[in-house]
C-alpha positions as CSV (number, residue, x, y, z in Angstrom):
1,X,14.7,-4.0,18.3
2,X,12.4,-6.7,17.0
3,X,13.8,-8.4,14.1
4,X,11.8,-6.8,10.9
5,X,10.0,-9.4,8.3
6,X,11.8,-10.4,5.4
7,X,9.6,-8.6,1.7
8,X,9.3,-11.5,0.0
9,X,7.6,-13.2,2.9
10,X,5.2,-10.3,2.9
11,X,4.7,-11.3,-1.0
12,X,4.5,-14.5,-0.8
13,X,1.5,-14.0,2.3
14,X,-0.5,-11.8,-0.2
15,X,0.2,-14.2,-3.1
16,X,-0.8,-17.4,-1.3
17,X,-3.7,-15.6,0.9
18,X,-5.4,-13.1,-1.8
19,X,-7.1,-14.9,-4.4
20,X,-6.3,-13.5,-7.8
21,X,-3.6,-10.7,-7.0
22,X,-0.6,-10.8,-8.9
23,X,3.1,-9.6,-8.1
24,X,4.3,-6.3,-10.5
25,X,7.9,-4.7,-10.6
26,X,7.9,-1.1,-11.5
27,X,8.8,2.4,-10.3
28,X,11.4,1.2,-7.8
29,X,8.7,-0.7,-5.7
30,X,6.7,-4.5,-5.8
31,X,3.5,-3.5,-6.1
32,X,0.4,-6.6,-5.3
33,X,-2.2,-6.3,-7.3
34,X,-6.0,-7.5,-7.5
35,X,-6.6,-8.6,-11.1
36,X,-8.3,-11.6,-12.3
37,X,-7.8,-13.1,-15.2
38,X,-5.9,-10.4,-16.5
39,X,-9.0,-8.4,-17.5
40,X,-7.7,-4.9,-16.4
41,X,-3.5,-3.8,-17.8
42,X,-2.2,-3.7,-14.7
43,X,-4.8,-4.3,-11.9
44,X,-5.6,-2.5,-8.7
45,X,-2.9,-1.6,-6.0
46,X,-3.5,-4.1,-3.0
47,X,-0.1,-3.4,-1.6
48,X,3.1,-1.6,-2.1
49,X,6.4,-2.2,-0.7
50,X,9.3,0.9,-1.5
51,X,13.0,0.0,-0.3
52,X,14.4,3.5,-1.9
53,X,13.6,6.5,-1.6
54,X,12.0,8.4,-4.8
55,X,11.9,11.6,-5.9
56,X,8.5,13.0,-4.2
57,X,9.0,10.5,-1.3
58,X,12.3,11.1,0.6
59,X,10.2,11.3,4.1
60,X,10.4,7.9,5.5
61,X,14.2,7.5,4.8
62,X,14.3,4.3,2.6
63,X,17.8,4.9,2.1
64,X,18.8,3.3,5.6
65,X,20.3,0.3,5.6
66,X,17.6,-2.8,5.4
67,X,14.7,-0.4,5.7
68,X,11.5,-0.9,3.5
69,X,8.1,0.2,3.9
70,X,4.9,-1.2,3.4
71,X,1.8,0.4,2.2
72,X,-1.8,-0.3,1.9
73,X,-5.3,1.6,0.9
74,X,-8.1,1.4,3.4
75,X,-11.6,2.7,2.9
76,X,-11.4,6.2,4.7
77,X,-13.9,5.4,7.4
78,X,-11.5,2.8,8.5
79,X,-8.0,5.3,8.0
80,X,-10.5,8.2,10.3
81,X,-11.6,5.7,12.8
82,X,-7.7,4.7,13.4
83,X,-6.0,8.7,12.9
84,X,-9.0,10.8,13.4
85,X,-9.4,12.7,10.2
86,X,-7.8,12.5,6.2
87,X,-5.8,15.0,5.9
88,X,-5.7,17.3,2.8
89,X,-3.5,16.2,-0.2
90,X,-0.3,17.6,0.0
91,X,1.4,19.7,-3.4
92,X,3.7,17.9,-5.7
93,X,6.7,16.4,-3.9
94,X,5.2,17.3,-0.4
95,X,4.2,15.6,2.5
96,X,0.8,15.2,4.3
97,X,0.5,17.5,7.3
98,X,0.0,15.2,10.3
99,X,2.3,14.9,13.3
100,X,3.9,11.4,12.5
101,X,7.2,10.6,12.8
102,X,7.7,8.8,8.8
103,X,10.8,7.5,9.9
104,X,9.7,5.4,12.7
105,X,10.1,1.5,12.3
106,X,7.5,-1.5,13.3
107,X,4.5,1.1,13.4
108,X,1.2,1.6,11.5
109,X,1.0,5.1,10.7
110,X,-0.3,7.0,8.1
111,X,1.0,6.9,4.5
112,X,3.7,10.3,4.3
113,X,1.8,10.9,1.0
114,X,-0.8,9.2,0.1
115,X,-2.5,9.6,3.4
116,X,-5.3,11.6,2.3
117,X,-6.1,9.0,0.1
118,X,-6.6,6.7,3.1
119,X,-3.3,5.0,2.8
120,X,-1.2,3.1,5.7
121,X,1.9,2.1,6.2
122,X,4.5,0.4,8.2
123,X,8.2,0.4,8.2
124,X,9.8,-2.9,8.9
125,X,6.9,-4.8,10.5
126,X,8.0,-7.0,13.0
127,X,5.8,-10.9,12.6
128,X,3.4,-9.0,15.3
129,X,2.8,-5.6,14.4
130,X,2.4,-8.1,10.6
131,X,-0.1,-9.7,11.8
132,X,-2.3,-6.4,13.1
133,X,-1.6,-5.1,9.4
134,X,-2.9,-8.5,8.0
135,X,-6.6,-6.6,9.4
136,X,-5.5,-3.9,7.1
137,X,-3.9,-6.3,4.1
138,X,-7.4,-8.0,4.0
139,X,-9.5,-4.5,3.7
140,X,-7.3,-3.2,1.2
141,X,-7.7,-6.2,-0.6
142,X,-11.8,-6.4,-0.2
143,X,-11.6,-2.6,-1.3
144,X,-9.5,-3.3,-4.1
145,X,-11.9,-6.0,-5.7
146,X,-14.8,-3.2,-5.8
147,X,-12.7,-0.4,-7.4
148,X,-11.9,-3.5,-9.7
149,X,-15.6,-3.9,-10.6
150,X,-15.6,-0.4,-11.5
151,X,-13.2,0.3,-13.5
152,X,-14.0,-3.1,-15.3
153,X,-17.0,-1.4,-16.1
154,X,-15.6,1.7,-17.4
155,X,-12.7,0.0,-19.6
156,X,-13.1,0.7,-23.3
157,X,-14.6,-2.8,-24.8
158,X,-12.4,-4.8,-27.4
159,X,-15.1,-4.6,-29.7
160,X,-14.4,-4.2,-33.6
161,X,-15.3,-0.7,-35.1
C-alpha cells in the first residue's frame, strides 16, 4: 500500500494555498474554512478531515488504526459528471444509497453522507491520488467563496436599534 499523507500536511496545503481560509477544531473533525476577515462566525466549509467515527457516520470505519478521511463540497454538476447522478439524502444516521465501498483507502468516492449534497471524499490519500483531489480542493474552495457572498448578504447587520 502507498504510504497515506500525513493531516496536517493536508492543512497546512489549504492554509498556505487558499487565500483567506482559516483552520477550526470542533465536532471531532478540523474543518478549513473560507472566511475573510472574520466577517461571517464561523465561515464556510472548504474542507473537512474526520479521524473517528461519529454517531451518524460509522460507514467509512474511522476507528482503524491511522485512518482519516477527507472531505470536500463540489458544485453538483462537477460531483454528476464524476458519479453519474446525486443521490437522494439519506434519513437521520443513514447512509447514501450508492454502491461504494466507504471503507476503501486512497480513492475519491462519494461522501457516505453528504453525497447528495455533492460532497467527496478520500480516505488516506496517497501524495498522488492528493494531488487529483487538489482539482477538487480548489472547486470547493471557489464554491465556498460564492456561498460566502451569500450568506454575507443575508447576515443580520450590526446596526444599533
Amino acid at each position: 500500500m502507498k504510504e497515506a499523507m500525513m493531516t496536517n500536511d493536508i492543512l497546512s496545503y489549504c492554509l498556505s494555498s487558499l487565500k483567506d481560509t482559516t483552520l477550526v477544531e470542533s465536532w471531532g473533525e478540523k474543518g478549513i474554512f473560507y472566511n475573510p476577515n472574520s466577517v461571517l462566525k464561523r465561515g464556510v466549509y472548504v474542507l473537512t478531515i474526520k479521524e473517528k467515527d461519529g454517531n451518524n457516520d460509522k460507514i467509512s470505519l474511522l476507528n482503524r488504526d491511522n485512518v482519516y478521511r477527507v472531505n470536500v463540497g463540489l458544485r453538483k454538476q462537477t460531483f454528476i459528471e464524476r458519479f453519474g447522478y446525486i443521490p437522494k439524502r439519506p434519513s437521520a444516521g443513514n447512509i447514501v444509497k450508492m454502491d461504494y465501498d466507504f471503507t476503501i483507502l486512497d480513492t475519491i468516492i462519494p461522501h457516505p453522507v453528504y453525497a447528495w449534497m455533492g460532497w467527496v471524499c478520500v480516505l488516506n490519500p496517497s501524495n498522488k491520488t492528493f494531488e487529483e483531489f487538489k482539482i477538487m480542493i480548489q472547486e470547493s474552495y471557489e464554491f465556498a467563496k460564492e456561498k460566502f457572498v451569500k450568506r454575507k448578504k443575508n447576515e443580520p447587520s450590526n446596526a444599533k436599534v
